[in-house]
MARTI-434352 format. One record per residue (C-alpha): x, y, z. Coordinates in steps of 0.05 Angstrom, whole numbers, always signed. Each point is the difference from the previous one (the first is absolute). Layout:
<nodes>
node u->X	v->Y	w->Z
...
</nodes>
This chain:
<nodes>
node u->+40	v->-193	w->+500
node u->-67	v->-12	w->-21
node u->-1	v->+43	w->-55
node u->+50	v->-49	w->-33
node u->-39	v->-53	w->+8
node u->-74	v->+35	w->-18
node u->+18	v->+35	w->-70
node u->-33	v->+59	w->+18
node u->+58	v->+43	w->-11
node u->+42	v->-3	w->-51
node u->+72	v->-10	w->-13
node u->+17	v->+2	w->-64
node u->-16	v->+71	w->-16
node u->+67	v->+15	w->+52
node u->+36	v->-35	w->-51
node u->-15	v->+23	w->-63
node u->+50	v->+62	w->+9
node u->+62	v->-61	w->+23
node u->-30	v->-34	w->-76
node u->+8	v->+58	w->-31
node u->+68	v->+26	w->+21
node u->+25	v->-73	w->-18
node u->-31	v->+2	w->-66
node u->+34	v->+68	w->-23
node u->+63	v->-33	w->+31
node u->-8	v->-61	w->-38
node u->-12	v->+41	w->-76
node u->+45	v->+42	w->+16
node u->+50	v->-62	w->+4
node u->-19	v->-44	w->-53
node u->+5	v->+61	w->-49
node u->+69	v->+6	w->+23
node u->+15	v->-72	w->-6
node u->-23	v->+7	w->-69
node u->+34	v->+65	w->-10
node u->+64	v->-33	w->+21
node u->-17	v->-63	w->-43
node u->+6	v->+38	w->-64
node u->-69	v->+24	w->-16
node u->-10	v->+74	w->+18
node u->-52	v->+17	w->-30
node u->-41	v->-54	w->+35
node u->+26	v->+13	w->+67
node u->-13	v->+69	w->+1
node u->-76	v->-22	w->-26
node u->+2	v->-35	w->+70
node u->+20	v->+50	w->+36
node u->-51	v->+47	w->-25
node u->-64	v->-45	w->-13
node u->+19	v->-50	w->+69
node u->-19	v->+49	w->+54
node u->-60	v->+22	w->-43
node u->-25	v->-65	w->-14
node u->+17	v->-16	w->+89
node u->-33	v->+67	w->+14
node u->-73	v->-17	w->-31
node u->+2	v->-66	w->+27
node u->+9	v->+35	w->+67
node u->-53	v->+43	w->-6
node u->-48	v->-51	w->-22
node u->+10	v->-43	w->+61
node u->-14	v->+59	w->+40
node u->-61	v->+19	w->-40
node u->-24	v->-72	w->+20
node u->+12	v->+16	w->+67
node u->-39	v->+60	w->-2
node u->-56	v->-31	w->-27
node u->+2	v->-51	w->+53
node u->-8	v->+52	w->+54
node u->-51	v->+39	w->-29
node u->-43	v->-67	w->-14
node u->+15	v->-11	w->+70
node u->-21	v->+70	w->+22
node u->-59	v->-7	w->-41
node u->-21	v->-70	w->+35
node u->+13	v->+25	w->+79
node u->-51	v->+68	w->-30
node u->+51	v->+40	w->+15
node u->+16	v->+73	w->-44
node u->+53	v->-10	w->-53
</nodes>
């Protein structure tokens, strides 16, 4: 319980896979929806670029992460 409450774990980085899997879910749907509201070519854009455009946003919250850890690492003197 006091790791909650101290901030010196973190969270977030758990939840980034749960963001990510909704994202895809989420492009994946609206280029449906647009598929199904007459513009194919537009939807299946969506499809294609959405997860992309979900996956490098992904990976640069976990690159932030990363650098947070080894900035940490570096400040305790400890070997990357």
């Amino acid at each position: 319980m006091r790791n909650l409450f101290s901030f010196d774990t973190l969270m977030t980085p758990a939840f980034i896979h749960v963001v990510y899997g909704l994202g895809i879910a989420v492009a994946v749907l609206a280029g449906v929806g647009s598929i199904l509201g007459g513009s194919i070519v537009k939807g299946l854009l969506i499809i294609v670029v959405g997860p992309i455009f979900v996956r490098v946003g992904c990976e640069v919250l976990i690159v932030l992460f990363h650098i947070n850890d080894h900035l940490a690492a570096i400040r305790a003197g400890k070997n990357i």
